[in-house]
N, C-alpha and C positions, 0 to 999 in steps of 0.2 A: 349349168346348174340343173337343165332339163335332165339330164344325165342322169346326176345326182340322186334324182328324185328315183329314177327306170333304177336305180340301182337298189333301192331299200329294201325289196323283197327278195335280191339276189341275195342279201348282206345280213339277211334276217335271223339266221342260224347262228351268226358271228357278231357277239356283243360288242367285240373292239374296233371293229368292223362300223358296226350299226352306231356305235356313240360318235368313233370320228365323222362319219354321214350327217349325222343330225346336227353336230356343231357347225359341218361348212355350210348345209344347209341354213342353219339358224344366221351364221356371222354375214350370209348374204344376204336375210332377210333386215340386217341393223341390229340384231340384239342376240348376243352370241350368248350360251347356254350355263358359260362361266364367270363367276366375278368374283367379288371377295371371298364372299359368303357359298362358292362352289354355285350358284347359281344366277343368273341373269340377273345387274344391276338396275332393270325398270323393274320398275314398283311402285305400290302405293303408299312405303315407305321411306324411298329414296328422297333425294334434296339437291338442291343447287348445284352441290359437288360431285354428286353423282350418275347425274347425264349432261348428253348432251344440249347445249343452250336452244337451239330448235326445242329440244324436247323438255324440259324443262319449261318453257314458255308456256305448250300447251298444257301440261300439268300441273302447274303451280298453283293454279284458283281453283281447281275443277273439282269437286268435293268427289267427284266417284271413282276419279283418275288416282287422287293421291289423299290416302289414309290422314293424313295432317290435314289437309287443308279442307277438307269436312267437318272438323270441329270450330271452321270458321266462316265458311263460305257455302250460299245456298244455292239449290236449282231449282227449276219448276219445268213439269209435262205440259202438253197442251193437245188436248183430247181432238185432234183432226182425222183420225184414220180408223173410223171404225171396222172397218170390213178385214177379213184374213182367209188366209189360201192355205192355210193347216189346222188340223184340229188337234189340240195335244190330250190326254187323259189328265192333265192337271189341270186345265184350263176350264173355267165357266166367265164370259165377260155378260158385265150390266154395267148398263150402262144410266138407271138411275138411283146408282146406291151412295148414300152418304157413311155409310155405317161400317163399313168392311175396309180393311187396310192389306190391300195384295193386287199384283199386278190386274192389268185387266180389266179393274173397277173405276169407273168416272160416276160423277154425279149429273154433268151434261158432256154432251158433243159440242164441239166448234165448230164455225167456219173459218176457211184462213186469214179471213179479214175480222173476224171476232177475239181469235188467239194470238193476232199480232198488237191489237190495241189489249188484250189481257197483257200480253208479254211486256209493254210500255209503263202500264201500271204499276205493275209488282217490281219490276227492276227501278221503277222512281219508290216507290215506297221502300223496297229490301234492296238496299245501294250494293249490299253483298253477295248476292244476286248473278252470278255468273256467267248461268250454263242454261240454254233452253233444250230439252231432249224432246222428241215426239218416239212415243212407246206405245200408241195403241190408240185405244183399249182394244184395234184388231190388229196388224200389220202395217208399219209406214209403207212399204215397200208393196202392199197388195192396194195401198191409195195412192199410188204416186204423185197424181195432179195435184191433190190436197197437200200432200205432204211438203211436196217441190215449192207449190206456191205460198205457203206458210215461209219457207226460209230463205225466199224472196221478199217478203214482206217484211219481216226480221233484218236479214244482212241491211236494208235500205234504210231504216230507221233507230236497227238498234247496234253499229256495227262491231260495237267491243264486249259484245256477247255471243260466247262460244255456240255451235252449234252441234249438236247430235241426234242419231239416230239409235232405237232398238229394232233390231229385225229378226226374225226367228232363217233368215239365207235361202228362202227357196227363190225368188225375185233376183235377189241379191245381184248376182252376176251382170244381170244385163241395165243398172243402175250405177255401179260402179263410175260412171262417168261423170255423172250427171251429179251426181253423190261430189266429188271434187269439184267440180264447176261450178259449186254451190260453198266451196268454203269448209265441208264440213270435215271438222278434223278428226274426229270421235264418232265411233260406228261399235256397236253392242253387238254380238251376233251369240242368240243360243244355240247352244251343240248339248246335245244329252246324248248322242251316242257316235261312234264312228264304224257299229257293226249293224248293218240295218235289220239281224234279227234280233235284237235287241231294240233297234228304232221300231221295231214293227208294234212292241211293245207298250210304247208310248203315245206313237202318232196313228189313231185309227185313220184319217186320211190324210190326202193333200189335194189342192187343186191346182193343175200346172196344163199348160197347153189347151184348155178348156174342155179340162178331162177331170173328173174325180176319179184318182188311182187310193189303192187302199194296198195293206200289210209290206212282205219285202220288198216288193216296186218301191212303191213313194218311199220307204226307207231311205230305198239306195239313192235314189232321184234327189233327195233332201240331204243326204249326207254328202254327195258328191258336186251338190250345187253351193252347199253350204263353204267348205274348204277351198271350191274352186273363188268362191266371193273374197273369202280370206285371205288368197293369196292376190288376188287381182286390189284389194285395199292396199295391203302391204307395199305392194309392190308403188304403189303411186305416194307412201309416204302417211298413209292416215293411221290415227292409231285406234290398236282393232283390242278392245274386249273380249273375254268370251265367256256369258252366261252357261253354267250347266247347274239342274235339279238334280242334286243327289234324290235316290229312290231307291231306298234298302234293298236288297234283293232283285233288283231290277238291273238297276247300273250302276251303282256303287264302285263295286271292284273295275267296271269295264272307263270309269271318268279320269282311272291312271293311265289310261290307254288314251283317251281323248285330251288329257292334259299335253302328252308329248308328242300328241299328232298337232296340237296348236302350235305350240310352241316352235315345233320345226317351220311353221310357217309364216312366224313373224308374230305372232297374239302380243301384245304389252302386256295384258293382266288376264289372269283367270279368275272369275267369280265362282265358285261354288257353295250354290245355295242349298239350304234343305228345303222337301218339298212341304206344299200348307196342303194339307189333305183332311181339311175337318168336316165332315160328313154336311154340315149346314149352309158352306159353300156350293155345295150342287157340283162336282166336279166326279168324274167317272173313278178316280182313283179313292176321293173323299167317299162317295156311295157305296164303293167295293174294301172298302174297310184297310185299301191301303196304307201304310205307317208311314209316317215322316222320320228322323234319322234324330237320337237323343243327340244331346249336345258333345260329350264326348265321341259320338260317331262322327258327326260333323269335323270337327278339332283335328279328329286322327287323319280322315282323310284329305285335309285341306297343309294339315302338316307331311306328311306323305309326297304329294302336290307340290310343295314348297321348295323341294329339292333342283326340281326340274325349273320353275319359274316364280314369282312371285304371286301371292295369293291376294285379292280382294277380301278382307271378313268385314269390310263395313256396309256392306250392302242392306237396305231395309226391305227390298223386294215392296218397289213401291207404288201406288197405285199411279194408274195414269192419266192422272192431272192433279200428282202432287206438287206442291210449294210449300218452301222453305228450308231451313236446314236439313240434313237426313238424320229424320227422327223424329220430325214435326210435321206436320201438317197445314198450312193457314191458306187452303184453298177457300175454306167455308167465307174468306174475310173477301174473296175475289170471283164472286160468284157472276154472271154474266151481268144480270140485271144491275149488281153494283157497278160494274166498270162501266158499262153503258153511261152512266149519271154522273161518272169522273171526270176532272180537270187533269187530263195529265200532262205536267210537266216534264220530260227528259230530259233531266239535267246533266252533261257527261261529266262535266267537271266536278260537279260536286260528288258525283259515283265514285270519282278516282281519289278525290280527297280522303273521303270513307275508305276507300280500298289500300290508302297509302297507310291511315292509322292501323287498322286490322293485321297492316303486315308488320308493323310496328310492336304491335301485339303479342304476332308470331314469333318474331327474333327473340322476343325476351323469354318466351315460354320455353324455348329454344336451348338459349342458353343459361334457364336455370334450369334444363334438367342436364343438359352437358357438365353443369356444375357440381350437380348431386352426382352424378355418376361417377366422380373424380373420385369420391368420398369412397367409393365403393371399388376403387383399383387398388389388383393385389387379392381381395378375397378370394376365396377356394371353396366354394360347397356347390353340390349336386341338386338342390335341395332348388323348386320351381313353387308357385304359386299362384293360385288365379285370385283377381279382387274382382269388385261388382262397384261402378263408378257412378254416382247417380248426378247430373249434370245437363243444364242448359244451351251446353254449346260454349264455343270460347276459349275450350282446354283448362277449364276449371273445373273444380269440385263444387259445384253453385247449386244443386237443389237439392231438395228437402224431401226426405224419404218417402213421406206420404204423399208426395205431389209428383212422382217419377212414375211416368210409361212405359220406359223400359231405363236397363241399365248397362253401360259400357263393360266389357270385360276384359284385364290385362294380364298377361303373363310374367312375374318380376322372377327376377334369378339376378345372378352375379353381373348378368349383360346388362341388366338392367331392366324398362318398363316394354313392352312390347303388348298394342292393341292384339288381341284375338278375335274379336267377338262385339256383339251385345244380346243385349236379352228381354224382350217385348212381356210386359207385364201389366196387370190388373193396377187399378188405382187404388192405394193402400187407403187412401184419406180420400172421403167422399164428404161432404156435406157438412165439412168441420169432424169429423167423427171416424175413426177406423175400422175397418173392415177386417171382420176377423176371416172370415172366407177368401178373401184377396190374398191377406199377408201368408195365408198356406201356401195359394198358388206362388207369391212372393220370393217366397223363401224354395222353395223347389224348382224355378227359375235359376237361381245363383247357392243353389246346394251344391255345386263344386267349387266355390270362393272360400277362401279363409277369412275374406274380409270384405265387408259393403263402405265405402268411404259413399259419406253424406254430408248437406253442409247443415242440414239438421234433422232432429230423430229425438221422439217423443218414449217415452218410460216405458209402454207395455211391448212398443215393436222391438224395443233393446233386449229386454228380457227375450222374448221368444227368438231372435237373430242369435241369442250367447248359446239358448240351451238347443238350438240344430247345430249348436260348434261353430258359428259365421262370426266375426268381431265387428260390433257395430263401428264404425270409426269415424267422427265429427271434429277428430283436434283439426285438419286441414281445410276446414271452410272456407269457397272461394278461394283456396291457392291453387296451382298449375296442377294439375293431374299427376304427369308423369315424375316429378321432382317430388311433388309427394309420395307417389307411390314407392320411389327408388329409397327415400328417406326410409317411410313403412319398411320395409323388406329388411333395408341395414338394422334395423332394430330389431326384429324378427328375429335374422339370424342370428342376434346378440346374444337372446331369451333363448333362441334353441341348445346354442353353444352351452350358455351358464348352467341348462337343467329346467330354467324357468318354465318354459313350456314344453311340449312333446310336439315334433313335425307330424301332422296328421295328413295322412292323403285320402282326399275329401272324394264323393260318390258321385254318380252321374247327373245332370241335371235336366229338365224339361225347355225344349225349346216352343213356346208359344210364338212363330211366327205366323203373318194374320188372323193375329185375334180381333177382336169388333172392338173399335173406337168408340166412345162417345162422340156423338153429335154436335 
C-alpha cells in the first residue's frame, strides 16, 4: 500500500489511473469510495444495515457521528486544555464569555478532577448523555497531561461513555498511541488546506519543536503532520472526522481537493463548516472584513463533497464546554460552583433504561417515515424543496415559532426527507411579545425554504412568512419530522401537478452561525 501511495503523483495526469488508486487506497483503509449511492456507505446518515456491527456500535448514540441520532442523544465539552500550538485567522478563544456560541469560547477552565465530577453530573441528570469530547478552548493535544488525565478519570467512573477528542493534527502524530490506549474511538481533526500556500493563508503561525515557525513552513509542517495523524488513527481502527472552514476566496474551491486527500486516507465523515467571521468576535479574518459563505454556497459545496464521501451538515460549531443536545446549550445549569454542592448519583442502569426507551423512540420515527415514503413510490418529478423545522429535539415538530434559536433544514424530492442543514437565529418572541426586527432576520435565515413546519405560530409572523413566499405550516404538531415532511412534499406536488400553485425556486439565504446567545 506504501507503494500505492509513491504512485499518486506518477498517476496524476491519468484520471483512470488516479480513481482505481484512490479506491484500493481507500478499500485498505475500511471504507471503500463506492456504495449504493456511488459513494462511501459511512455516514451520518447510514443505519444498522448499513455498516459494519463494530461500526455501527460506535455511531449509533454519538449525536456528531450520525445525523439521526442527534435528534436524540446529547454531548458535552469539558474545558481542560486551554493552551494551543497554532494560531489560525478565525480563531479568538476567551475564556470567560458566556454570551457568544462558537468554538473556542468557555465561561470557566477545569481541572481534570473538576470535569470528571462535571462529567458525573450531567450524564446522571441528561441519561441521554453519551459522548464526552475535550475541544479546547486551546488544543487537547498541545495539553496532553490534562487532557490524558481527564479520560482516565472518565473511563474509571463513567465507562459507557464514549470518548473524543478535537485537535487541529500538529501534535497529533506522536499521541496516536496514547490516544488508543485510552479507549478513544472518535478523533476530530481540522484540515482547511492541503496546499500550504493556501495554509499560509489561514495559519499565521504554529509552534512545534520549540520554535515559532510562520507562513509556507508551518503550512507544510501542519499539513504533512496532520495526514500523517490521520493515517496513523486509521490505521489502528479509530474513527477519524474531519473539520474544514470554508472561506470564500480562500479555500473554497481548494476543500474538493482536501475532501479526496481525506478520504483516501480513511476519514468516516467530512464536516464542512462556514466560517463565523463577525467583526465583534475579535478574529483576524472578522477585523479584515473577511466573509463567511451564504447558505446556498455552503449547500453547493458540501453537495459537491458528497460524491466523494458522506457529508456532516449537523454540526453547531460548538463552544467548548457545551452540554446538551446539538442546538442547546445547558452548561449555564452545570456551572462548577453548582456541581461542587451536588449529590451525584451514577446510576448505569437507570442510563440504560432511558437509553433503551429513546431507541424505542427511534424505531418508530423510523418507521413511519419508511412508511410515508411508500406513499411516495413510483412518483416522477425533478422538482426539490427546502423546509425550515423548528424543533426541540426528538425528531418532532415540537416548538413554537417564536421560541426557536435556530431552525432544522430539509431537502424533500421524490427520495424523500433528507437533513441538509440548520439555521441559527434571533429569538422571535421575547418577553411575551414579538420582535419585529428578529423576524427580518427570521425570515432571511430560511429565505430559501418553501416552508417553516412549527408546532405553533401566532397571526402577524404568518402573515409576514406567506408575503416572503415561505408557507407557515402548523397541521404537524408534535408528529415525526421526516414523515411529515415526506407527507408536505406529496401534496405539494399534487398542487403543482393540478395548476394550484406554481414551483418557485426560492433565493439565497443568510447563514448566522455564532450569533450571541442569551445568557
Amino acid at each position: 500500500m506504501e507503494e500505492a501511495y509513491q504512485n499518486i503523483e506518477h498517476d496524476a495526469g491519468d484520471p483512470e489511473a488516479l480513481d482505481d488508486l484512490m479506491q484500493k487506497i481507500a478499500d485498505h483503509k475500511g471504507c471503500g469510495t463506492s456504495g449504493g449511492s456511488g459513494k462511501s456507505s459511512c455516514g451520518t446518515g447510514a443505519g444498522a444495515n448499513d455498516l459494519a456491527p463494530e461500526i455501527w456500535e460506535k455511531v449509533k448514540n454519538h449525536p456528531c457521528y450520525s445525523e439521526e441520532a442527534h435528534h436524540h442523544y446529547a454531548r458535552m465539552h469539558v474545558a481542560v486544555a486551554p493552551a494551543c500550538n497554532i494560531q489560525c485567522n478565525y480563531c479568538n478563544r476567551k475564556y470567560d464569555c458566556a454570551n457568544e456560541s462558537r468554538p473556542g469560547v468557555v465561561s470557566e477552565k477545569l481541572t481534570p478532577e473538576q470535569a470528571a465530577k462535571k462529567v458525573l453530573a450531567v450524564a446522571s441528570t441528561i441519561p441521554q448523555m453519551t459522548v464526552l469530547g475535550i475541544a479546547g478552548p486551546g488544543d487537547p493535544l498541545a495539553n496532553p497531561e490534562k487532557t490524558f488525565k481527564t479520560f482516565e478519570l472518565i473511563s474509571r467512573t463513567a465507562p459507557d461513555i464514549k470518548l473524543c477528542l478535537s485537535t487541529n493534527g500538529l501534535a497529533l502524530p506522536d499521541h496516536v498511541d496514547t490516544i488508543a490506549k485510552f479507549n478513544v474511538d472518535h478523533v476530530t481533526i481540522t484540515i482547511n488546506m492541503t496546499d500550504p500556500e493556501i495554509g499560509a493563508k489561514i495559519y499565521p503561525w504554529i509552534f512545534w519543536k520549540h520554535k515559532r515557525i510562520t507562513g509556507y513552513e508551518a503550512a507544510k509542517i501542519l499539513t504533512d503532520r496532520q495526514l500523517q495523524g490521520l493515517e496513523m488513527l486509521t490505521e489502528r481502527g479509530i474513527l477519524c472526522k474531519i473539520n474544514s472552514v470554508m472561506i470564500p476566496g480562500v479555500n473554497d474551491k481548494h476543500l474538493v481537493e482536501v475532501n479526496r486527500a481525506v478520504k483516501s486516507r480513511g476519514a468516516f465523515l467530512h464536516n464542512i463548516m462556514p466560517l463565523i467571521s463577525a467583526p465583534e468576535h475579535g478574529t483576524v479574518f472578522g477585523l479584515t472584513g473577511q466573509r463567511g459563505p451564504s447558505a446556498q454556497e455552503l449547500k453547493a459545496l458540501q453537495d459537491s463533497c458528497e460524491g466523494e464521501m458522506n457529508m456532516m451538515r449537523h454540526c453547531r460549531q460548538c463552544r467548548a464546554d457545551a452540554v446538551g443536545l446539538l442546538g442547546e446549550d445547558r452548561s449555564a445549569e452545570f456551572t462548577t460552583d453548582k456541581i461542587m454542592e451536588m449529590e451525584v448519583n451514577y446510576d448505569l442502569e437507570s442510563r440504560k433504561a432511558y437509553q433503551s426507551k429513546v431507541e424505542e423512540e427511534r424505531i418508530a420515527k423510523v418507521e413511519a417515515k419508511n412508511a410515508e415514503l411508500e406513499t411516495l413510490a413510483g412518483a416522477s418529478s425533478d422538482i426539490q424543496i427546502l423546509i425550515a423545522v423548528a424543533t426541540k429535539g426528538s425528531g418532532r415538530v415540537n416548538e413554537h415559532f417564536g421560541h426557536a434559536k435556530e431552525f432544522q433544514v430539509y431537502e424533500l424530492s421524490t427520495k424523500g426527507a433528507k437533513f441538509v442543514g440548520h439555521r441559527r437565529v434571533d429569538l422571535y418572541c421575547q418577553g411575551g411579545y414579538g420582535e419585529e426586527d428578529a423576524l427580518e432576520t427570521v425570515i432571511r435565515a430560511i429565505n430559501d425554504c418553501a416552508a417553516v413546519f412549527v408546532a405553533k405560530i401566532g397571526g402577524c409572523p404568518k402573515d409576514s412568512l406567506r408575503a416572503a413566499g415561505i408557507d407557515p405550516v402548523d397541521q404537524y404538531a408534535f408528529e415525526f419530522i421526516e414523515q411529515s415532511a415526506i407527507a408536505y412534499f406529496k401534496d405539494y406536488l399534487a398542487k403543482v401537478n393540478s395548476g394550484e400553485i406554481a414551483h418557485v425556486i426560492r433565493g439565497d439565504a443568510d447563514i448566522r452561525q455564532g450569533a450571541y446567545v442569551p445568557v
